[in-house]
N, C-alpha and C positions, 0 to 999 in steps of 0.2 A: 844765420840770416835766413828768411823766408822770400821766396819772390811768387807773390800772390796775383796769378794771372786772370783776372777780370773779364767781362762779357758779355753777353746773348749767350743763347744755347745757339748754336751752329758757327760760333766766332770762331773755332779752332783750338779753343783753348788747353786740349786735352794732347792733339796733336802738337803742337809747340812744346808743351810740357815736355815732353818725349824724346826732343826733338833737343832741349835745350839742358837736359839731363849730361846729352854727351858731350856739351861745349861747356861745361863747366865742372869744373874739377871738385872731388868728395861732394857732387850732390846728389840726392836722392828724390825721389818723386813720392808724394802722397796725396792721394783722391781724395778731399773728403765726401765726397758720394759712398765710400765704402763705407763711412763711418755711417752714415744716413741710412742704411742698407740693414746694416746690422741692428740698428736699433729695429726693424721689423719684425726681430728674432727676439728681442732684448723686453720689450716692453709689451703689456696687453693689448690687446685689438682697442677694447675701449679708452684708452691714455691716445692711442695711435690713429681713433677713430676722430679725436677733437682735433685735428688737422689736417689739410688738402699738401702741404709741405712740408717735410722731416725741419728743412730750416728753422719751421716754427716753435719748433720743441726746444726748451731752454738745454735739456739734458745737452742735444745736438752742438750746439755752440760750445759749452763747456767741454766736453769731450773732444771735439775737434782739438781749444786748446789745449788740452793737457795731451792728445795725443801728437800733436805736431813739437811740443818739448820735451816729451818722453823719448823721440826719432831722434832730435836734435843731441837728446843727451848720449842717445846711443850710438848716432851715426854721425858726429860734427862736421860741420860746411853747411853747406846751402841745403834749404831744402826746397823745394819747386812744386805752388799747390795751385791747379788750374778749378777754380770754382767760380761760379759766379753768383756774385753778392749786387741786388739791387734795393736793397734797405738799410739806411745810411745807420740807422740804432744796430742791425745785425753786424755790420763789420767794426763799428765802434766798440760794440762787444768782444768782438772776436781778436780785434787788433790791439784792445788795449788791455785784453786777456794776454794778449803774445808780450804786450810791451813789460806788464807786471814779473816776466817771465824773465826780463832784460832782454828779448829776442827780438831785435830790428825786422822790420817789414816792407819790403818796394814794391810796390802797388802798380800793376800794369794791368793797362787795360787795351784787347782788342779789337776792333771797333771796325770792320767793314763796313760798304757801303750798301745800304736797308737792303735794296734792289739784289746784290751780291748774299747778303743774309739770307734773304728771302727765298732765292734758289735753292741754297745751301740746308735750309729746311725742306724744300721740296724735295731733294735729293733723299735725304734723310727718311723719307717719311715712304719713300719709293722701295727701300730697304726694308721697313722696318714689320716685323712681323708678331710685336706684342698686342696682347688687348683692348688695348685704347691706340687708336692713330696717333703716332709721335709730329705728323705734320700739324693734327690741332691743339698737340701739348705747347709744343715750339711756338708757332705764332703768338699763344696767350702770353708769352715773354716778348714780345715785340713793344706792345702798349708800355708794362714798368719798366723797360727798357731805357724806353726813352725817358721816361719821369723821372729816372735816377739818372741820364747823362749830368744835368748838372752838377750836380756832387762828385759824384767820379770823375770827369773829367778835371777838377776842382783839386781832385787829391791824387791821382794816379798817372800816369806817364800814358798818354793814349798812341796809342799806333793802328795808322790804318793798313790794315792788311789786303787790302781789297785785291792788290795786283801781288801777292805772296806770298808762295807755298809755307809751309810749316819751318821745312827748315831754314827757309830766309826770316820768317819771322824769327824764332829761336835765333836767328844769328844777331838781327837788329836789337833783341831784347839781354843779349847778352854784351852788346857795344854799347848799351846805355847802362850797364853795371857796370864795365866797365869804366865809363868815364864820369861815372857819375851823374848823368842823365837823369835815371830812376830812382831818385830820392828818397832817402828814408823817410816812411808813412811818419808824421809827427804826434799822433796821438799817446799819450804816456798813461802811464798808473804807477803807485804806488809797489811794493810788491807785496805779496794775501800776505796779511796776518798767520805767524805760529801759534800765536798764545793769544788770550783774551785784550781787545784795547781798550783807550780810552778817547774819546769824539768830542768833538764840542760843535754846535752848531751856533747862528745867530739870525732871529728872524728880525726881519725890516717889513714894514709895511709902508702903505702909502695913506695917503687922506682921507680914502675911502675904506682903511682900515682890512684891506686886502693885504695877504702874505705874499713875501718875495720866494719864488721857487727857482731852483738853476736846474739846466738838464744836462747831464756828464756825458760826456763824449763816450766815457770805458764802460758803463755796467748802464743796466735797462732802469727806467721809472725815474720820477722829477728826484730832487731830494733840497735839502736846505742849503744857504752858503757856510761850508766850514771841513773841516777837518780832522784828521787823527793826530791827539796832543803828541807830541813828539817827547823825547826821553829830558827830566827837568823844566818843562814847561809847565804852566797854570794852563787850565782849562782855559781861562776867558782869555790870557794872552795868546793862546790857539787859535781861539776864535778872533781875534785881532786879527794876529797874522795871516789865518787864512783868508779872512773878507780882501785884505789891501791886496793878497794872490793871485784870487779869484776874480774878485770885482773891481780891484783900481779904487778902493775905497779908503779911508782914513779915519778910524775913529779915533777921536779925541779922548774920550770918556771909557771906561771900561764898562761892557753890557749888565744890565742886572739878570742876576740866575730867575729863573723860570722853572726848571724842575731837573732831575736827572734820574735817569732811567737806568735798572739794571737790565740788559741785552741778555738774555739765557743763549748759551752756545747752542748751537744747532748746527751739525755737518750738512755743508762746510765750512759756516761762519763760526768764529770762533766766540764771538759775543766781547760784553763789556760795559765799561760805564758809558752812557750818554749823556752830553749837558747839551742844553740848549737855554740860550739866553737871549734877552731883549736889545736888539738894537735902536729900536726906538723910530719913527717916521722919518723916512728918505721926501725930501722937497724934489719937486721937480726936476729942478736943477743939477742935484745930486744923480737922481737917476741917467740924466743926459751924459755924465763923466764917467757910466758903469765903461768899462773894458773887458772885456770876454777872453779867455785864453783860447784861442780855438783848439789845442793840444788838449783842453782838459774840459771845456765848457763848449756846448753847442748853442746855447740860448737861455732866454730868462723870463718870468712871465711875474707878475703879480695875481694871484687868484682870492677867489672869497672859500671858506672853508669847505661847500661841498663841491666847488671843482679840484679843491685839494686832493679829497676823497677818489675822485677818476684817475689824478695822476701817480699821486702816493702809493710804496707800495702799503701794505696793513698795516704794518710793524710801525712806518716811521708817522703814517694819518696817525694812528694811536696816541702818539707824541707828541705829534703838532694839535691833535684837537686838547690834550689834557694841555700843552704849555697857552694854549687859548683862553682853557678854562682859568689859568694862574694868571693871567695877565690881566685877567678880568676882578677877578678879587684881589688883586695885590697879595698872594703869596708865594710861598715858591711848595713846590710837591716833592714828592720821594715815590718815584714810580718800581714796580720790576716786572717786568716783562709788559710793559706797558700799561702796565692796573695801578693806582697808588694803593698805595699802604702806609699805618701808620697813621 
């Protein structure tokens, strides 16, 4: 289990960690700041130069997860990571990197009060004897701070520590693992692929002949409604199945193919077949009865093909623009690596 301690920068969050190491039994502490740190060392100026925050670096995210289950595998029990995440897609990543992992998650967040913060970065900054003032690093955390309280408090166990030292905090946040309080984070994934798979998507449009797009709670960028066919399944019965999963939808009719794509492996995707098939125009009506898993889906948009292009990562625009092209002609393609052939 992971208990992922939340925040501001001056919340405490580090201290608590610390703190809460000794009240719980086989756990261990992991910064991901070190990992952020390292990569200084790890990657070119110019890779390191296209960022103001290590956060931002995909490498960072993924590395976090595989080094918090790499501990996990070495050191079982808890582990205790005091970071703070104020971008709802960065811990959707990171969480449902943990979840693909099977590695539950309780989400706490500490949350004094601004006035109290705000000291607590003055303090800080009175100390601090680096390059750049850490009092005007701090405060620029104040503004998305707050722009993410919604969402986090939404998903994490909030505690105000305003009137309490580190180790009353560590003591309160170890009474709500206890009892249950700090609920497991719900976001899931699958677990990564070993070997190469096979996908089915299904696109839905609307009247105005715009594509239905969903955006995943677990990994970055929009992508289609659907799935990995599962072991004995047909492609387009995947694609059934996953739309009624995903979106509370029910086809009647089985989708017509549109094209299928050969995915070339590339570490650390392992690659595979993709289908994508036609669902055919959603009425109104239909769209009012979509249902969202919030464990797996954050929302849904209808776009025309060049806002596709913004949200899509390359790979998968590739796919949607050639299954545009087949839907337009009435045929079906034979793509590989997103080029047809043939």
């Amino acid at each position: 289990m992971i208990v992922w301690i939340n925040g501001a920068v001056g919340a405490g969050k580090t201290s608590a960690a610390c703190e809460l190491v000794d009240l719980i039994p086989n756990s261990t502490f992991y910064d991901p700041e070190v990992t952020g740190a390292q990569l200084h060392h790890l990657l070119p100026r110019k890779k390191l130069a296209e960022v103001t925050d290590f956060q931002d670096l995909p490498i960072w995210r993924r590395m976090v997860v595989d080094t918090a289950a790499a501990m996990l595998a070495e050191m079982p029990g808890v582990l205790v990571v005091p970071m703070t995440l104020l971008r709802q897609e960065y811990r959707d990543e990171i969480f449902g990197g943990l979840a693909s992992h099977r590695i539950p998650v309780r989400h706490v967040l500490l949350s004094p009060e601004e006035t109290i913060l705000r000291q607590r970065m003055a303090d800080r900054a009175r100390c601090d004897d680096g390059p750049e003032p850490a009092g005007r690093r701090d405060h620029e955390h104040i503004g998305p701070y707050r722009e993410a309280l919604d969402w986090i408090t939404g998903d994490a166990l909030t505690i105000d520590t305003s009137a309490l030292t580190p180790q009353e905090t560590a003591a309160r946040i170890a009474e709500a693992l206890r009892t249950g309080e700090a609920r497991e984070c719900g976001i899931v994934q699958s677990p990564a692929p070993r070997a190469e798979t096979v996908a089915a998507g299904v696109l839905f449009f609307d009247d105005q002949d715009r594509v239905l797009l969903v955006d995943p709670t677990y990994k970055p960028g929009w992508e289609f409604p659907g799935g990995v066919v599962e072991a004995g399944e047909a492609p387009a019965e995947a694609g059934v199945r996953e739309v009624a999963e995903e979106l509370g939808l029910t086809m009647t009719a089985a989708p017509k193919l549109l094209l299928v794509d050969w995915e070339a492996p590339r570490a650390p995707a392992h690659g595979g077949l993709r289908f994508l098939f036609d669902g055919g125009r959603l009425a109104e009506a239909e769209t009012g009865r979509m249902l969202l898993p919030g464990a797996e889906l954050r929302g849904w948009r209808f776009v025309t093909e060049e806002e596709a292009a913004r949200l899509l990562p390359p790979t998968r625009f590739e796919r949607l623009r050639w299954a545009l092209r087949a839907r337009e002609q009435g045929t079906v393609l034979n793509l590989e690596a997103g080029v047809p052939v043939g």
